[in-house]
N, C-alpha and C positions, 0 to 999 in steps of 0.2 A: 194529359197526365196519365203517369203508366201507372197499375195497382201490382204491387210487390205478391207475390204469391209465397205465404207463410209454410206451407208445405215445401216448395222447390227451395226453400231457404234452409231450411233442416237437412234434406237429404243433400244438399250441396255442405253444407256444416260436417256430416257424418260420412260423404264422403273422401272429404278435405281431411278429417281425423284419420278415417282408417288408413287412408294412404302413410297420415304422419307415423302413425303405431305400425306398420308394418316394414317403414323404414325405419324405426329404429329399434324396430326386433330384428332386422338384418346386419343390422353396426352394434347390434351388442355383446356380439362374441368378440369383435375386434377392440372394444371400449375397455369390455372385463378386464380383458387380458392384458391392455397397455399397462398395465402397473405392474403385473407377474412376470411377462417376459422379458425376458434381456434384448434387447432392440440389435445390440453389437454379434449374436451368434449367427454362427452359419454351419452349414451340415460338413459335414467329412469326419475323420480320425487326422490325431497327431501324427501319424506313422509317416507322412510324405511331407508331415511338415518340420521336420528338424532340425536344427539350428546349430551352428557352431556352437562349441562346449556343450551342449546336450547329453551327448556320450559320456563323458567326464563325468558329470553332474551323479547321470544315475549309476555309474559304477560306484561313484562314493556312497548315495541310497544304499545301494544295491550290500556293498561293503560295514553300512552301517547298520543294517537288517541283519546283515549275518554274523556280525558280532553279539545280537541279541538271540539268534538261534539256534537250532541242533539238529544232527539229522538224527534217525534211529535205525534201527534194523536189528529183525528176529524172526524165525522163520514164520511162515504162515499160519501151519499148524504144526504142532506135536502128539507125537502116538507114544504109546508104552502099554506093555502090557499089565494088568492087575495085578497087583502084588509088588509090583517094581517102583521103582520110585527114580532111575535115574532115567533122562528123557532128551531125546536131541531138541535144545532150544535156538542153537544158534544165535545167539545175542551177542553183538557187536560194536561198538564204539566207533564208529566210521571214521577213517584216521582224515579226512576235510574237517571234523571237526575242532574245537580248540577248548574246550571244554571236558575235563572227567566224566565218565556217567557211573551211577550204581543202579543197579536194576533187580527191581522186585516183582512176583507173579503173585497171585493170586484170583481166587476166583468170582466173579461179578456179582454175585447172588452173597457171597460171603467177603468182603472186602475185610474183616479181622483176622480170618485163617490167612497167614503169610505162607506161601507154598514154597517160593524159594527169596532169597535177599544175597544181592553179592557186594561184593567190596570194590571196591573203584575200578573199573577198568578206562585207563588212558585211551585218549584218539590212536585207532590201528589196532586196537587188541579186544579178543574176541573169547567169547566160551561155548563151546561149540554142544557140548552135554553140559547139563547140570542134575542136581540129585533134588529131589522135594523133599520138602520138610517129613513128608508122611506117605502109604501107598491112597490113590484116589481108589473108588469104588468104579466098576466096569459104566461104560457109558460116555455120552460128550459132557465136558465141563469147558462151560463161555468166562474163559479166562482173561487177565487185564495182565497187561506184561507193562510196566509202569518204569519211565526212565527220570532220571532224576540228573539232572546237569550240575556239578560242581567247579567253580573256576578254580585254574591249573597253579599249584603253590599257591596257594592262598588257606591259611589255617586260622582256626578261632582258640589262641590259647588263653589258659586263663592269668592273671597276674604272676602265679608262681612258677608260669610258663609250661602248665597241665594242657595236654589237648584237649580241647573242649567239643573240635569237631570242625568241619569243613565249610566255605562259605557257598549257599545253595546258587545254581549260575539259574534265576528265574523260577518261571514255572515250573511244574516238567509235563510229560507228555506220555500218552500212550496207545498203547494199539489193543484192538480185541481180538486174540485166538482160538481158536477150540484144543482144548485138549483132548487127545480122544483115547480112552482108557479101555482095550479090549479085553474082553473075556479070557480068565486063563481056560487052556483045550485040556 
């Protein structure tokens, strides 16, 4: 008759566990993850993978984005001297566009002071100077040059056939300039 040794019977138990717990802290990044990831992906980019009508596709995208869009353009920055008030802006209606724009300036810090406001300018037409409302004081001023998109013939009258005003084409958009207002010498 053999006698079972109670001791050798534990550490063969605890080494039977540790082996199970350490295998399956090795398969539990694989286990986590079987429900997160997508089993079907594989590495690369679209770009080599494109398919007939693909092209098609995203020019119509492409066509349908930019019927919702606009471009802008205005110079960088603008200088004048103190006292002056007229300022080369260069602000322009990009004739790819298909939409009016009217365009407002003003200054970031003061967004009620309206510094200049124009009247519609068509795709292709530009304002190359404008005049400010007022002269700025010497120094930079972080200006907001603000475009405003309107769709082309499309008017809001009212029943007695009064213009009421124009219908807004979206958001609008804008860029941040310095104005920069020199010392008069």
């Amino acid at each position: 008759m053999s006698a079972r040794n109670p001791r050798g019977t534990r550490v063969l138990a605890l080494v039977v566990l540790g082996l199970a717990f350490a295998a399956a802290a090795l398969q539990a990044p694989r286990l986590l993850e079987a429900g997160w990831k997508d089993p079907r992906v594989s590495l690369g980019s679209y770009d080599a993978l494109a398919r007939e009508g693909d092209e098609a596709r995203d020019l119509d995208r492409q066509a349908e984005a930019d019927a919702y869009s606009m471009d802008i353009s205005c110079a960088a920055a603008m200088e004048l001297e103190e006292g002056q008030t007229s300022v080369e802006a260069r602000l322009e209606n990009p004739s790819t566009n298909h939409c009016d724009q009217r365009i407002r300036i003003f200054e970031r810090e003061r967004p009620d002071d309206l510094l200049f406001e124009s009247g519609a300018l068509s795709p292709g037409e530009q304002l190359q100077t404008v005049d400010l409302s007022h002269p700025l004081e010497a120094g930079t001023h972080h200006a907001v040059v603000e475009f405003q998109g309107y769709e082309r013939g499309v008017s809001l009258l009212s029943n007695e056939g009064r213009l009421l005003g124009h219908n807004s084409f979206g958001a609008s958009c804008a860029a941040e300039v310095d104005i920069i207002c020199r010392p008069q010498e």
